[in-house]
Each structure stands twice: as structure tokens, then as C-alpha cells.
C-alpha positions as CSV (number, residue, x, y, z in Angstrom):
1,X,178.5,126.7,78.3
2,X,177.6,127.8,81.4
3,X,174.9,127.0,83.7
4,X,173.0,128.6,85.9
5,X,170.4,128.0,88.7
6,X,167.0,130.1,88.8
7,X,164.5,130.5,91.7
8,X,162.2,127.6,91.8
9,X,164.3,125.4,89.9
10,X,163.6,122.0,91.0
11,X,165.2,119.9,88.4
12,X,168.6,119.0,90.4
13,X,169.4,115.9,92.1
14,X,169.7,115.9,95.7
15,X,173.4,115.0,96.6
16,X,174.4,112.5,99.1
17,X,177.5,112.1,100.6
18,X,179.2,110.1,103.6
19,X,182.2,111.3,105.8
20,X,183.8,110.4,108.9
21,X,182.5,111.2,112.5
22,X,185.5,113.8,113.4
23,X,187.4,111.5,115.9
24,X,185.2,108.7,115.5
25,X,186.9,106.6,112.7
26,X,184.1,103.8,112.6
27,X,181.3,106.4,112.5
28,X,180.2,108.0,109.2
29,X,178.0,111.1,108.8
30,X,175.7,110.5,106.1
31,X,173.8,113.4,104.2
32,X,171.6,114.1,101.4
33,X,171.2,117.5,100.6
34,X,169.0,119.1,97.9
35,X,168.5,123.1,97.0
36,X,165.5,123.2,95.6
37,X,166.1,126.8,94.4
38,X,163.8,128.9,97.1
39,X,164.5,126.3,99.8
40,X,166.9,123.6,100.8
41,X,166.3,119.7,102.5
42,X,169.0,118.4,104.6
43,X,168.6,115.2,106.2
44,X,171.2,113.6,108.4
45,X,172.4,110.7,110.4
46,X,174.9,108.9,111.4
47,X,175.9,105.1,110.7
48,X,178.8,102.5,111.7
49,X,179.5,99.2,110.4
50,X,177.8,97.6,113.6
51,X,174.5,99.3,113.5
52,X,171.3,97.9,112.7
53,X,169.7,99.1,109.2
54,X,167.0,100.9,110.9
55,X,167.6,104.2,113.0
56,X,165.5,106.1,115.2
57,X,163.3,109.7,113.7
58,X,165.3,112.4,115.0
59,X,163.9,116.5,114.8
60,X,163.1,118.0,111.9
61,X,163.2,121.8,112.0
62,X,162.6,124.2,109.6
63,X,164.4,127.5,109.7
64,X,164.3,130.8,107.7
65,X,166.3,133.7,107.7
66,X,165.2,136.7,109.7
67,X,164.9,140.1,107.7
68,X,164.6,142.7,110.5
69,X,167.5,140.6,112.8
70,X,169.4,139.1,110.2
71,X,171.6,137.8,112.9
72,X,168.8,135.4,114.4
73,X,166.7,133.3,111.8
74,X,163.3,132.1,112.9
75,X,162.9,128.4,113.6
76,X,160.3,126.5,114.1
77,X,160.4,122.3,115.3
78,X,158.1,120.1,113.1
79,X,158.7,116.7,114.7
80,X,161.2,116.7,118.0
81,X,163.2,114.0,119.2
82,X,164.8,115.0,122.5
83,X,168.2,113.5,122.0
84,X,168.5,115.8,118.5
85,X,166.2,118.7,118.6
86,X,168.9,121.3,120.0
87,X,171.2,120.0,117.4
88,X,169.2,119.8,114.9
89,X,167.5,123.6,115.7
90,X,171.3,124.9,116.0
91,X,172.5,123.1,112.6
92,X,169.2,124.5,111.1
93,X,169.3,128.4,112.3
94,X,172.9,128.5,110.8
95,X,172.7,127.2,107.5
96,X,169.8,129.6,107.3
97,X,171.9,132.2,108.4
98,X,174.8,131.4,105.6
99,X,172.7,130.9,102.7
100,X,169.7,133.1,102.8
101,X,167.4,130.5,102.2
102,X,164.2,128.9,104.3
103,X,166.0,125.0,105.5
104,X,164.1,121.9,106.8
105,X,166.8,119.8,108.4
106,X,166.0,116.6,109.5
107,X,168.3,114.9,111.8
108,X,168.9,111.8,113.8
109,X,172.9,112.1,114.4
110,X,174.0,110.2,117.5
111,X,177.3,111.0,118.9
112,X,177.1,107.8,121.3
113,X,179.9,106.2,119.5
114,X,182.5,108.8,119.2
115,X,186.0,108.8,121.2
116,X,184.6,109.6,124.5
117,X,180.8,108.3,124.0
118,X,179.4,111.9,122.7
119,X,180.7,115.0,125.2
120,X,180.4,118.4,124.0
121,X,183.8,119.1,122.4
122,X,183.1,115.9,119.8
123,X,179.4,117.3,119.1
124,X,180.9,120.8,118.3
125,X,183.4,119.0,115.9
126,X,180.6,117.2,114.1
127,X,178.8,120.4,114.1
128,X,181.8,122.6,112.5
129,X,182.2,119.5,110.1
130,X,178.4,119.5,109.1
131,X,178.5,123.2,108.2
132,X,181.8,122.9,106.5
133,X,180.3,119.9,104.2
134,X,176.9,121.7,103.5
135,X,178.1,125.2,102.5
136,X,180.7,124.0,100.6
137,X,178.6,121.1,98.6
138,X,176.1,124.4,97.6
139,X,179.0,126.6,97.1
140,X,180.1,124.0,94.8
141,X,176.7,123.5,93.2
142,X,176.6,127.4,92.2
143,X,179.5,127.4,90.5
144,X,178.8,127.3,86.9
145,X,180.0,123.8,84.7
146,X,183.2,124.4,82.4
């Protein structure tokens, strides 16, 4: 029996899932992703076994795909957070990009603790990893159930 997912079809859990900081052993990515059929949540942040419980609001963007440039979604910040929003607007115009679909992302990833405290080569790695995680986890989610 297969199954299949319908626009508007809010009825799936969200899925959560925790990976490693690429080159930052001690710092986990955590995400919780949910398609809720015409639109998709993604919240991110990051965590190591020395942090405090509580971590900072980062940017929330939402994003949508552009129909006359299909190459360049529309975004639009909701809340900002300096130290995320051009992450977070980057992560969002993407996804929106590679699934067709309107994205609030939500983000408070810090890249403080990586290797070498957070330079631009570790950020694009998290970035790559992020994308990698997300389209695959709702690749995975359309395949239909054997």
C-alpha cells in the first residue's frame, strides 16, 4: 500500500534530527522540520554538551519561490537577529528554490565553536550540510511506504 501526500495535508509529524557541526565534533546541528503540504517549517540551532539549555532567538525568514525569476525566490525577514539573518535569509531562499514551496526558517545556528571559532569556509560547510539534510529528509518523506 502506498502512500501519498496531498496539498494541504497537515497530518505528518514534524521530523527532528541532530548531526554534527561539519569539523566541529562537539557541536551538533539540531533541526525539526515539518512539510505541511503547501508550505514547510524549519527551525535550527546548534548545541554542545557545554551549553546552557537556553539559546538566543535567531531570524526567522520566510521565503517563496519566484514565478517570473525562478532563479531568485522572494524573501522576506519576520524577526532578525544580526548574527543569523544573512544565514538564515540564504538557507531560506534556497530551500525555496529546491522544493517549490513557500519556507519559514527559523534559525539561531552559531558557528562560535567550530575548528577555527566560525570563519567563512566552516559556515559554508554547515550551510552545504543543512541543505544536504533538509532536501534529502523531504525527498525521503515523498517516497511512498513499502
Amino acid at each position: 500500500m502506498t502512500t501519498t501526500v496531498t496539498n494541504g495535508d497537515a497530518s505528518h509529524a514534524p521530523i527532528e534530527v541532530s548531526f554534527p557541526l561539519p569539523k566541529a565534533p562537539r557541536t551538533d546541528i539540531n533541526l525539526r522540520l515539518h512539510d505541511n503540504g503547501p508550505n514547510i517549517t524549519l527551525f535550527l540551532t546548534t548545541s554542545t554538551p557545554d551549553s546552557a539549555s537556553s539559546v538566543p532567538l535567531g531570524s526567522l525568514v520566510y521565503a517563496m519561490p519566484n514565478r517570473v525569476t525562478p532563479s531568485q525566490p522572494l524573501s522576506t525577514p519576520l524577526f532578525t537577529h544580526s548574527a543569523t539573518l544573512d544565514f538564515t535569509t540564504r538557507l531560506s531562499k534556497i530551500l525555496a528554490r529546491r522544493t517549490g514551496k513557500p519556507i519559514f526558517v527559523s534559525s539561531s545556528i552559531s558557528f562560535a565553536n567550530a575548528g577555527m571559532g566560525g570563519t567563512v569556509e566552516e559556515e559554508m560547510e554547515g550551510f552545504k550540510r543543512v541543505v544536504e539534510v533538509v532536501v534529502g529528509l523531504l525527498n525521503k518523506e515523498k517516497e511512498p511506504t513499502k
